[in-house]
PLY file of the C-alpha trace (Angstrom):
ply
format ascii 1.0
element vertex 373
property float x
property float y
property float z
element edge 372
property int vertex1
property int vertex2
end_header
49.21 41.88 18.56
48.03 42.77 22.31
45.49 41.78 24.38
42.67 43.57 21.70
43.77 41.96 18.89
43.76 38.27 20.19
40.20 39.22 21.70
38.85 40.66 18.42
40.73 37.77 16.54
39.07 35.27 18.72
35.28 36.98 18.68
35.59 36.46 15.50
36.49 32.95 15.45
33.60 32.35 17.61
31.02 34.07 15.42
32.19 32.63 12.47
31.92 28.67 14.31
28.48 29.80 15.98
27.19 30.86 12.06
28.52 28.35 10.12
26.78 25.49 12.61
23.45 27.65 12.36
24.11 27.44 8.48
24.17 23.54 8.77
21.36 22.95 11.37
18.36 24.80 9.61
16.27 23.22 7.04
16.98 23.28 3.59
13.39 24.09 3.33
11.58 25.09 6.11
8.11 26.33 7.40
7.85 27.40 11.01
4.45 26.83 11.12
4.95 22.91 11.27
6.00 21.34 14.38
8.77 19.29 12.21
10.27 22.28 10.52
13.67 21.96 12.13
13.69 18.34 10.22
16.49 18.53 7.66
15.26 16.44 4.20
16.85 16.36 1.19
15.28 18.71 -1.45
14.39 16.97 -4.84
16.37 19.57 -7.21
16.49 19.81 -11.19
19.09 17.83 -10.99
18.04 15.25 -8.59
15.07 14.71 -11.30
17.27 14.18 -14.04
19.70 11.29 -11.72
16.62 10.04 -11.16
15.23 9.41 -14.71
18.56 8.00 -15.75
18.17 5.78 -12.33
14.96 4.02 -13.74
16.60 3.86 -17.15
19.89 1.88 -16.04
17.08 -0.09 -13.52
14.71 -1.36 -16.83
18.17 -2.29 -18.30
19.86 -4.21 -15.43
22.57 -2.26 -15.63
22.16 -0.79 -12.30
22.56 -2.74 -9.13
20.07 -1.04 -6.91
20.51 -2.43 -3.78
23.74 -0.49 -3.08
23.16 2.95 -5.29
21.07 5.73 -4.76
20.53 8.76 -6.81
20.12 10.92 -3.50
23.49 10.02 -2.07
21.83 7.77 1.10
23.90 5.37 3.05
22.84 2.07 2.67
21.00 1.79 5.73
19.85 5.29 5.97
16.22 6.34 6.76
15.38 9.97 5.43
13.03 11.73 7.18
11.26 14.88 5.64
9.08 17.29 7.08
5.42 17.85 6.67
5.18 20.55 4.15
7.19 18.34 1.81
4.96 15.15 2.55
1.94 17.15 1.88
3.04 18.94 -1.23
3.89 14.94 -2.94
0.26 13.53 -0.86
-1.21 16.98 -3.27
0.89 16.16 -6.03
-1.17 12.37 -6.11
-4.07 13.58 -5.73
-3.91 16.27 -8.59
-3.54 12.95 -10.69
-6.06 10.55 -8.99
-10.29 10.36 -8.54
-9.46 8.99 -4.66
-9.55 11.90 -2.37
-6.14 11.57 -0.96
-5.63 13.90 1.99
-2.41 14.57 4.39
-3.33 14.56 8.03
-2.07 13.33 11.32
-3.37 9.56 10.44
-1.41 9.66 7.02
1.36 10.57 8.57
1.63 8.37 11.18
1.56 5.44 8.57
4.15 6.77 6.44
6.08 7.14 9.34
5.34 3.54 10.38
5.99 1.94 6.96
8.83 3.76 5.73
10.70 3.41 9.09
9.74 0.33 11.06
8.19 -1.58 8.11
10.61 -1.18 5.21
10.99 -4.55 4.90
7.43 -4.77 4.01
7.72 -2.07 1.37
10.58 -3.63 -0.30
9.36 -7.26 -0.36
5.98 -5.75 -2.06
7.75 -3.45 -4.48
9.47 -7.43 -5.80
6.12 -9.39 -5.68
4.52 -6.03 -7.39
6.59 -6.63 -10.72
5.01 -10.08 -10.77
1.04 -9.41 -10.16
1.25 -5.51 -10.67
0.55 -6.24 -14.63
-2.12 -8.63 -13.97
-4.01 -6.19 -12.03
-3.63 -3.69 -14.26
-5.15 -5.43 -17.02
-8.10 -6.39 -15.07
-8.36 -2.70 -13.61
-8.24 -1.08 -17.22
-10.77 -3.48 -18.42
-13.68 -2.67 -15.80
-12.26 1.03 -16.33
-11.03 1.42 -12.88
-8.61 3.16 -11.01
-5.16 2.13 -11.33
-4.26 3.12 -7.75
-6.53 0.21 -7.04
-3.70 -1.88 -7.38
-1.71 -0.91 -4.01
-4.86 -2.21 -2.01
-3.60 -5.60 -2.77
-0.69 -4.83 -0.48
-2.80 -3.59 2.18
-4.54 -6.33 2.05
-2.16 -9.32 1.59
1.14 -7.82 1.00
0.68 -9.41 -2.09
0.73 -13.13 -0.49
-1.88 -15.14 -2.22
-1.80 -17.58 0.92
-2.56 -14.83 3.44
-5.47 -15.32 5.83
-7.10 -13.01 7.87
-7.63 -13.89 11.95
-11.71 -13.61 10.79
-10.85 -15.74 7.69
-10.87 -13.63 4.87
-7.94 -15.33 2.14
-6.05 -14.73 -0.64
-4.34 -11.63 -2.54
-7.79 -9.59 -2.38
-8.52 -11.07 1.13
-11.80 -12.21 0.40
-14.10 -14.16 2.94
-16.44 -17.03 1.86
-19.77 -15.73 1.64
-18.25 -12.27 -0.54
-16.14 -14.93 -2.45
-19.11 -17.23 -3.26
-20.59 -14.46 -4.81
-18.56 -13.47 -7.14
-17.94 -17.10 -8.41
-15.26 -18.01 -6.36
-15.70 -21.02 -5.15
-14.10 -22.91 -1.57
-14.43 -26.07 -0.68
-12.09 -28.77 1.10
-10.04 -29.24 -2.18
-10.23 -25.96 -3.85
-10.31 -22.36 -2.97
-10.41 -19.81 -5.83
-10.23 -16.32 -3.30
-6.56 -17.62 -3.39
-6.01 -17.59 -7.17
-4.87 -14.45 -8.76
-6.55 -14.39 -12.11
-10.28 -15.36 -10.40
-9.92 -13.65 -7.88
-8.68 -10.19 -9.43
-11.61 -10.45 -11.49
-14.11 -11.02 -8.87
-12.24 -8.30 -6.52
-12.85 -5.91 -9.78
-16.62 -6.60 -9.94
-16.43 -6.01 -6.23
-15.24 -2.56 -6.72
-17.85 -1.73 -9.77
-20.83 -2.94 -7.61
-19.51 -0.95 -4.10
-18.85 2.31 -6.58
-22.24 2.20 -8.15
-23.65 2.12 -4.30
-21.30 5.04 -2.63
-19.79 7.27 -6.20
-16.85 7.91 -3.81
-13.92 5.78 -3.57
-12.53 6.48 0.06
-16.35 4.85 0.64
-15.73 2.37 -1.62
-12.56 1.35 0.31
-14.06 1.47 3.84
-16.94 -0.87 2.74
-14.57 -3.39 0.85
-12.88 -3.70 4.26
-15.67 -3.69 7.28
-18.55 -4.09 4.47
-21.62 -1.93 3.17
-23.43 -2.69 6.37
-21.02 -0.93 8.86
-20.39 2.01 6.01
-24.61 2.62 6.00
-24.33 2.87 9.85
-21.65 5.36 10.12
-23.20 7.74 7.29
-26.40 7.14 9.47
-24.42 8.40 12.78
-23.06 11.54 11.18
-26.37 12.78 10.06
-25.94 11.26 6.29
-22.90 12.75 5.97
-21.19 11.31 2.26
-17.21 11.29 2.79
-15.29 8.89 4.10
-13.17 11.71 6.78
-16.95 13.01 8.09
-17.54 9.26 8.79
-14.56 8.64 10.15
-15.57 8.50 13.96
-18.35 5.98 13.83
-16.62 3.61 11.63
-15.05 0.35 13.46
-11.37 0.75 14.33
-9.58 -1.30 11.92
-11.41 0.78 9.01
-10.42 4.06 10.57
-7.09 2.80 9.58
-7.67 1.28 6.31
-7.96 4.43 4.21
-5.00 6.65 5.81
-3.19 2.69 5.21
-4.08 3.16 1.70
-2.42 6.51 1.12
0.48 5.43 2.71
0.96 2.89 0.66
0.29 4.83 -2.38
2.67 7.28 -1.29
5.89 5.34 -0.75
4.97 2.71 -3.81
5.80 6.35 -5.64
8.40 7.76 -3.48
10.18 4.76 -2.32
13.23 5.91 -3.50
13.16 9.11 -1.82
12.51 6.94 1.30
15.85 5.05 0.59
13.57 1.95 0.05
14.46 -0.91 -3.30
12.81 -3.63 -3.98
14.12 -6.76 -2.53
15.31 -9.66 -4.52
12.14 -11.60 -5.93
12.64 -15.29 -5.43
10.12 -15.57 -8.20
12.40 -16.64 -11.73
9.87 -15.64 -14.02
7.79 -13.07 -15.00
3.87 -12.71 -15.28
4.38 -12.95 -19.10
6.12 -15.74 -19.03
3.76 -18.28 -17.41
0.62 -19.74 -18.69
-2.47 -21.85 -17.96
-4.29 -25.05 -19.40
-7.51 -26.64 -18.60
-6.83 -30.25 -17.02
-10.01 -32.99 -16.87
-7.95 -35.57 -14.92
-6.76 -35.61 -11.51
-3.41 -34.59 -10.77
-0.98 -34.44 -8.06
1.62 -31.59 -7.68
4.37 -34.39 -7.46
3.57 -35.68 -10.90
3.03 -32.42 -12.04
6.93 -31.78 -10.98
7.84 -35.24 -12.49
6.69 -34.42 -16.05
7.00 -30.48 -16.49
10.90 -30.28 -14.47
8.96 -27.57 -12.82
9.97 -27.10 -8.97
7.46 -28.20 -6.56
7.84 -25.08 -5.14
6.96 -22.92 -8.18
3.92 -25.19 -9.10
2.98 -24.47 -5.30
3.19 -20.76 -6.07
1.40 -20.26 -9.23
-1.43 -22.85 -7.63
-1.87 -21.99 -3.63
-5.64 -22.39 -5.04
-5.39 -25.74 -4.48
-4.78 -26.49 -0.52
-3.87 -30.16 -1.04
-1.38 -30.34 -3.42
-3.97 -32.13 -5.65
-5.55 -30.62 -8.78
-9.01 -32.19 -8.46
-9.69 -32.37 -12.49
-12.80 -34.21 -13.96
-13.86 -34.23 -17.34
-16.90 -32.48 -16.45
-15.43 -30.53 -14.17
-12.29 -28.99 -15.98
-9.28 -26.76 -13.55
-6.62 -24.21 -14.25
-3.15 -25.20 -14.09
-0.67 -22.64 -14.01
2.86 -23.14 -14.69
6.04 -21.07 -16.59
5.43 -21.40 -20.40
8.44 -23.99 -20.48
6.56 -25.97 -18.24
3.16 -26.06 -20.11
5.01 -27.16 -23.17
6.64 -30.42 -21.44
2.92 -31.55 -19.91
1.67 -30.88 -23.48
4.23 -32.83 -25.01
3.90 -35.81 -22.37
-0.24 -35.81 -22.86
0.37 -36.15 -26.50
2.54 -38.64 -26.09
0.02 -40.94 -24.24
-2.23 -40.09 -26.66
0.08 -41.59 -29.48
1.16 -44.76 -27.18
-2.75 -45.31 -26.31
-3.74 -44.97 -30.24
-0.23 -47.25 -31.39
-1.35 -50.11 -28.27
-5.75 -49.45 -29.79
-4.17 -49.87 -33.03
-2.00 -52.84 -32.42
-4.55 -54.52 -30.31
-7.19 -54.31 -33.40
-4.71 -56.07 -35.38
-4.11 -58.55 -32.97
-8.21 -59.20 -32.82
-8.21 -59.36 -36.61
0 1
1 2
2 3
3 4
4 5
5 6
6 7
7 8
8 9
9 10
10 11
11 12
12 13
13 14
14 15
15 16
16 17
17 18
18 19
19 20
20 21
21 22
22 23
23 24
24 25
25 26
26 27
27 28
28 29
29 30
30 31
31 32
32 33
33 34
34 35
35 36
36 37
37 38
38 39
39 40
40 41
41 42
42 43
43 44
44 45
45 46
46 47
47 48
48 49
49 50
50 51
51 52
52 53
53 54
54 55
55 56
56 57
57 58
58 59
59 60
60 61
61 62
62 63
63 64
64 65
65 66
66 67
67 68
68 69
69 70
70 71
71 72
72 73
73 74
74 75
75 76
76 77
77 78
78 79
79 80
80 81
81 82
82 83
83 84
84 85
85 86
86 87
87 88
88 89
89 90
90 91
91 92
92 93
93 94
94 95
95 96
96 97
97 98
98 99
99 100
100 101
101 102
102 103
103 104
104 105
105 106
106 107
107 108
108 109
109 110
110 111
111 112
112 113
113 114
114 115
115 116
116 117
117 118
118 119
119 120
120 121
121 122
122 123
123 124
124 125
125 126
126 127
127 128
128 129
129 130
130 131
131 132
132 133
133 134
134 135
135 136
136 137
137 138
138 139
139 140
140 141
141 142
142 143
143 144
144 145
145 146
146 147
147 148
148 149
149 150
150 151
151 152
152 153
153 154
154 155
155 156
156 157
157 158
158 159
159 160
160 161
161 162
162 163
163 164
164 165
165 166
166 167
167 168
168 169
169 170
170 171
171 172
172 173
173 174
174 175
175 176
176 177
177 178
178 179
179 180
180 181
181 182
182 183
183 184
184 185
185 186
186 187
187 188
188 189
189 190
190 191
191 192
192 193
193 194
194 195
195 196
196 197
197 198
198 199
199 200
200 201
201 202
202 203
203 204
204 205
205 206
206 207
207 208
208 209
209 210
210 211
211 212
212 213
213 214
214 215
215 216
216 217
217 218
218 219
219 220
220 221
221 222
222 223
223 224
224 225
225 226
226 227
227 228
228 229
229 230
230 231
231 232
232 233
233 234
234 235
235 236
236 237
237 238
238 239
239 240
240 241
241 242
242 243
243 244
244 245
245 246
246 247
247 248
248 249
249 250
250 251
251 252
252 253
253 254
254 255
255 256
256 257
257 258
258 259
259 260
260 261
261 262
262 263
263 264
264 265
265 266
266 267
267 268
268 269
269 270
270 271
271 272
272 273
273 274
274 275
275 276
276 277
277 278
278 279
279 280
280 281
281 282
282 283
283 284
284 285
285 286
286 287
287 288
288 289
289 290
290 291
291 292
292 293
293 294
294 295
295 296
296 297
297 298
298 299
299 300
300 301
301 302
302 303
303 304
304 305
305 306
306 307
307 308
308 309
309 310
310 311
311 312
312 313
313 314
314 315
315 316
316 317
317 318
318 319
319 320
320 321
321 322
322 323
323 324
324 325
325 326
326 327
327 328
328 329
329 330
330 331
331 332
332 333
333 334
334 335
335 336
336 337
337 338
338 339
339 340
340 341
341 342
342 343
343 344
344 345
345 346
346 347
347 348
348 349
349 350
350 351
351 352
352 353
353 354
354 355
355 356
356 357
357 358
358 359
359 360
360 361
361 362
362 363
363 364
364 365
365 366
366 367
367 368
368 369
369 370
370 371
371 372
C-alpha cells in the first residue's frame, strides 16, 4: 500500500471520527444567539405528538403504568434540559392561549430550572393532589368566569396542602391570613378554621380574585397583590411613575413578590410540559376521587373517633377531607350547623346510623307512652 496510502487511509479515518462526533455534539435545534445553544434537547416531532396523544389515552384508561414509560425515550431518572429558544417558543405558545401576560425572561427561567431539576418531587406530588382538587377549582373558576390557569396558584401557594401555614400565618390551600379570611366569610377561631377547607375557601379565594381584578384589569397585578396585598402593589405603581404592568413594577415590589409571578409561570409551564420534563405524577395516597365524596350538615357535636366508629371511614381520611377542624372535634349545634365531609360510602353509613337512633328513640317514646297509659 506504501507509506501514502496508509497516510491517506488514516486522514481519512480521522476526518471521518472528527465529523461524525461534530454530527453528535451540535444541537438538534440550535440558535447561536442564546448562550445555551450548544444544549442538546429532544425535538417534539410529528411523531412524538402522536406517542404522546396515545400516552394520555392508555393514561385515562390505566392501561399505562407511567412511572416507568415515557413517550420521549427518557431513562427513568433522567432530567432533560432544553435550550432557551425552545422554552420560549412553549412560554409563547401559553400565552397565545391565556389573558395572563406570560413572558420568558431570566427570572422564568431560573424557576423552571429550579423546579424541574431540584424540585421534581414537588411537581410530581402536585400533579397527584391536582387530580383530586383540580376539578373543584375548576368549577368554582368557571362559575365567577375566571381564568382557568388560576388553578396552578394553588400550588404556589400550598402545594396543594390544605394544612400548610405560612411563617407570617397565612393557612390553607389558598393561603389565606385571618383578617383577608374573615372577610370573605371564612371564619377562625380555636375550634374551627374555614381558610383550611377547600370548598369555602375556593370560593372566598374566587371572590378574592373578582374584587383584586376589578381594582388592577391586569392579572400579573392581580397576582402580586393576592400575595404582598393591594397596599404594597399601590406603592410600587407609585415608585415607577404610575406605571400599570406587573414587569415595570417589578423593582419596587418586596422580594418575595418579585418571585411570585415568574413562580407562577413556572408552574404553569411544567403543569403542561411535565412530560417533556420527564416528570409523572406520583402515587396519590388519596383512594378516592373528588366525585366520589360528599358533605352533610351535622347540628350535634362530634368527635373524629366516633365519626371513624360509625362510617368505617379511616381516621386518617376523615382528617383529610376535614383539616378545617384543628381538634379533631366537629363543633355542631343545632343553631349552629357544620360540614362534614367524607367518601359517599361513608355518608351513607352515618345516615343509616342517625336514622337508626331516630327509629330506637321513636320505638323507646312509643313504648314508654304505652307504659304511662
Amino acid at each position: 500500500m506504501g507509506y501514502k496510502g496508509v497516510f491517506i487511509t488514516h486522514f481519512v479515518f480521522l476526518l471521518s471520527f472528527f465529523i461524525g462526533f461534530s454530527i453528535l455534539s451540535t444541537p438538534l435545534f440550535s440558535n447561536t444567539n442564546h448562550p445555551d445553544s450548544t444544549i442538546i434537547y429532544y425535538p417534539q416531532t410529528q411523531t412524538d405528538i402522536y406517542d404522546s396523544l396515545l400516552f394520555d389515552f392508555l393514561k385515562e384508561k390505566n392501561a399505562l403504568n407511567t412511572e416507568y414509560t415515557n413517550p420521549y425515550g427518557y431513562e427513568f431518572d433522567s432530567v432533560p434540559i432544553f435550550s432557551d429558544s425552545i422554552l420560549r417558543y412553549r412560554i409563547e405558545e401559553l400565552n397565545a392561549l391565556s389573558p395572563f401576560h406570560f413572558i420568558y425572561n431570566e427570572e422564568v427561567r431560573n424557576f423552571i430550572y429550579y423546579f424541574s431539576s431540584k424540585k421534581r418531587g414537588f411537581i410530581s406530588r402536585a400533579m397527584a393532589r391536582a387530580e383530586f382538587y383540580f376539578p373543584l377549582f375548576e368549577e368554582k373558576l368557571d362559575k365567577y368566569q375566571l381564568p382557568l390557569e388560576l388553578k396552578y396558584l394553588a400550588i404556589v401557594e400550598s402545594a396543594l396542602n390544605p394544612n400548610a401555614k405560612s411563617r407570617a400565618g397565612a393557612v390553607g390551600l389558598w393561603q389565606f391570613m385571618p383578617g383577608t379570611g374573615k372577610m370573605y366569610g371564612l371564619a377562625y377561631n380555636s375550634q374551627l378554621d374555614l381558610r383550611r377547607e377547600m370548598y369555602s375557601s375556593t370560593e372566598a379565594a374566587c371572590r378574592h380574585f373578582v374584587d383584586l381584578f376589578e381594582i388592577y384589569h391586569d392579572w400579573n397585578l392581580v397576582l402580586a397583590a393576592y400575595n404582598a396585598g393591594p397596599g404594597n402593589v399601590n406603592r410600587a405603581i407609585k415608585k415607577s411613575n404610575n406605571a400599570t404592568g406587573y414587569w415595570e413594577i417589578y423593582e419596587f415590589l418586596p422580594k418575595e413578590t418579585r418571585g411570585y409571578v415568574p413562580a407562577f409561570i413556572a408552574v404553569n409551564y411544567l403543569m403542561n410540559y411535565s412530560m417533556h420534563h420527564n416528570i409523572f405524577a406520583a402515587s396519590n395516597d388519596l383512594e378516592f376521587e373528588l366525585q366520589q365524596i360528599d358533605t352533610l350538615g351535622l347540628t350535634e357535636k362530634i368527635t373524629f373517633k366516633r365519626l371513624a366508629e360509625i362510617t368505617s371511614v379511616s381516621l386518617a381520611t376523615i382528617e383529610y377531607l376535614n383539616p378545617q377542624y384543628p381538634k379533631k372535634i366537629i363543633p355542631a349545634k343545632t343553631w349552629q350547623p357544620m360540614t362534614l365531609t367524607l367518601p359517599r360510602e361513608g355518608i351513607n353509613r352515618f345516615i343509616d346510623h342517625q336514622r337508626n337512633i331516630e327509629l330506637l328513640e321513636a320505638n323507646a317514646a312509643n313504648q314508654q307512652s304505652q307504659n304511662d297509659q
